[in-house]
C-alpha positions, 0 to 999 in steps of 0.5 A, spaced: 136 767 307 129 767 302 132 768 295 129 773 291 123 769 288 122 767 295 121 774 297 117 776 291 113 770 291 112 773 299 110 780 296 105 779 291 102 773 295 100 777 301 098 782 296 093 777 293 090 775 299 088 782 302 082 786 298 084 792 300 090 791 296 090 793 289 096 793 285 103 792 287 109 795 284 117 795 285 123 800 285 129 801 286 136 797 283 133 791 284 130 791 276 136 796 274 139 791 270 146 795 270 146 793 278 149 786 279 145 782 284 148 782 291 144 779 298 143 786 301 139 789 295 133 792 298 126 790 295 122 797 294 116 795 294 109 799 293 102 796 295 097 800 292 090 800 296 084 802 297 085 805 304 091 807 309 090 808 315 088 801 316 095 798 315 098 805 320 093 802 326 094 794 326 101 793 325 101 786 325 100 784 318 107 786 317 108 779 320 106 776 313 113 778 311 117 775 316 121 776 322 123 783 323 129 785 326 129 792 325 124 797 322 123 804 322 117 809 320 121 814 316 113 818 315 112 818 321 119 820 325 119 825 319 112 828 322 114 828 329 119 833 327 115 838 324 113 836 318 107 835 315 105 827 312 099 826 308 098 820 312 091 818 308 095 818 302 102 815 302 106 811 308 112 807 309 116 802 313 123 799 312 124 793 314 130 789 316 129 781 317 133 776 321 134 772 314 137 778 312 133 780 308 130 787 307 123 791 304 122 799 304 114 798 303 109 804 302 102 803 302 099 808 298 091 810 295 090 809 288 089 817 287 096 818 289 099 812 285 096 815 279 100 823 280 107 818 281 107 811 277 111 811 273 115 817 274 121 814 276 125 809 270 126 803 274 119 802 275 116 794 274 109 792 276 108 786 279 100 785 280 095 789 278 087 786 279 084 792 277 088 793 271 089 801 274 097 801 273 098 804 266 103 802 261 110 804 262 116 803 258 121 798 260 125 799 266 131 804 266 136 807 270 137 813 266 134 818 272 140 816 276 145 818 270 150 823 272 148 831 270 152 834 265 155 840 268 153 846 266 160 851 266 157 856 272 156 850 275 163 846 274 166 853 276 162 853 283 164 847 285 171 848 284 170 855 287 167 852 293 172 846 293 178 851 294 174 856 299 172 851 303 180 847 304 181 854 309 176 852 315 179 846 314 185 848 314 183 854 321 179 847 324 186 842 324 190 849 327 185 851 332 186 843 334 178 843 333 177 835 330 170 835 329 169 841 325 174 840 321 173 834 319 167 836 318 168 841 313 173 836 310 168 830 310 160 833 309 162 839 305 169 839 301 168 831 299 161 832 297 164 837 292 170 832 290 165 827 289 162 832 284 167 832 280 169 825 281 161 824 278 163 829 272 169 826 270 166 819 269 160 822 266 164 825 261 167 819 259 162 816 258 157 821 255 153 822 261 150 816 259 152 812 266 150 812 274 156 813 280 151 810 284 148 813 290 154 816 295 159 814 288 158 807 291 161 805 283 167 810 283 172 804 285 168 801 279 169 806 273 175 810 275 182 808 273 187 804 278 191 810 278 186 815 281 181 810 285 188 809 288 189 816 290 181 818 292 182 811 297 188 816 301 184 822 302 181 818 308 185 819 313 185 818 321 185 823 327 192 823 327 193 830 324 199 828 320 196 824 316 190 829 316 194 833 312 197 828 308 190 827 305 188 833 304 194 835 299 192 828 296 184 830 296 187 837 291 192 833 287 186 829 285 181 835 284 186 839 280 187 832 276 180 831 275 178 839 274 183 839 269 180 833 264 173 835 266 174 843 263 178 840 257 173 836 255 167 840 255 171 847 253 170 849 261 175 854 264 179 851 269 181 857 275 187 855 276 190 862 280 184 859 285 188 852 286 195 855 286 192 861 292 190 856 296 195 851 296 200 857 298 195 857 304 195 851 305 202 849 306 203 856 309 197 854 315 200 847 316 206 850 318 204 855 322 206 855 330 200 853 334 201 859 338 202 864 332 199 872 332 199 873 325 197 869 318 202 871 315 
């Protein structure tokens, strides 16, 4: 596997050696220095140039960086939907390498740099031969940091939360699998997940990154809740569904709790015991049962 200078080296040489690139810049974790290196960290990479549409049409450029084991053209998947892509202005290819290397590139024209550069925090400049990218201050990763909630919005997502565990709980008794998984994993965790982002942020005066996805929470929450956030992925087996399930609101009720406390928020908790009434009520109603209640 080529190391990071290897690869950096590879990027701003071709660079170098083609008119029709300008100014080369990174994004991404590769410059945040809270983010410890790893080899799958991705090299985000934007070659300013002085047109597009040449690099769209003959690919094989892209040959330069090495072999490619996969790519995709996220721009172009996007307008084969519908969507309306400034092909002249910006475009982009993902790229992964059988060394196992990869690069998210853009090739974008200097009229587009110049709305954009530098927008981002974690923004390094790598070459510039027309001395176009202006001066920017030293890479950060605060524009990843965790939003402090305002209380309407600690209040929707535990409304949202609770409201939501009843299509859950309809999904597993109408022995619908992929609906209820689907309402537990895309919606009710998104909003576990939320709090869980708070909670971290709050001990850290919001001045910290979960990580996309909350790839850090293992990182930044105690063993004890790490241990119970790990229980709320269970398997088909419906017991078990329902096992995560009351471990998932254990841990929100835990984690809302602290949230309000510390920023003299309103934790509803007739909404928390309502719905944990429902729910043990649902987990043992008959399959073939004419009434709720």
């Amino acid at each position: 596997m080529r190391t990071e200078q290897e690869m950096l080296n590879t990027i701003i040489n071709i660079a170098k050696n083609d008119e029709r690139i300008r100014a080369v810049y990174m994004n991404g974790s590769r410059i945040n220095p809270r983010v410890p290196k790893d080899i799958f960290q991705d090299y985000d990479i934007v070659y300013v140039v002085t047109e597009t549409s040449s690099f769209i049409k003959d690919k094989r450029w892209l040959n330069l960086f090495g072999d490619v084991l996969i790519m995709q053209e996220p721009d172009k998947n996007e307008q084969s939907q519908g969507s309306v892509i400034n092909f002249p202005c910006s475009y982009g290819y993902l790229m992964l390498f059988t060394d196992g290397n990869r690069i998210d590139l853009h090739v974008e024209t200097r009229e587009y740099m110049q709305e954009s550069y530098g927008h981002e925090n974690l923004t390094l400049p790598l070459l510039d031969k027309d001395h176009i990218l202006s001066s920017i201050p030293s890479p950060t990763d605060t524009d990843y940091h965790v939003e402090k909630p305002t209380e309407f919005m600690f209040t929707e997502c535990c409304n949202d939360f609770w409201w939501n565990l009843q299509n859950v709980a309809k999904g597993i008794w109408r022995d619908e699998l992929p609906y209820a998984k689907g309402m537990f994993e895309c919606v009710v965790r998104s909003r576990l997940d939320e709090m869980v982002s708070w909670w971290i942020g709050s001990q850290h005066n919001f001045e910290i990154s979960v990580g996309k996805m909350g790839k850090y929470f293992k990182k930044h929450l105690p063993k004890e809740y790490w241990e119970i956030y790990k229980k709320s992925y269970e398997d088909d087996n419906y017991d078990n569904f329902w096992n995560s399930i009351f471990v998932t609101c254990e841990l929100f009720r835990c984690l809302g709790k602290d949230v309000a406390r510390k920023l003299l928020f309103t934790y509803h908790i007739a909404e928390d015991r309502n719905m944990m009434s429902y729910l043990t009520h649902v987990r043992h109603l008959p399959f073939d049962a004419k009434n709720i209640y």
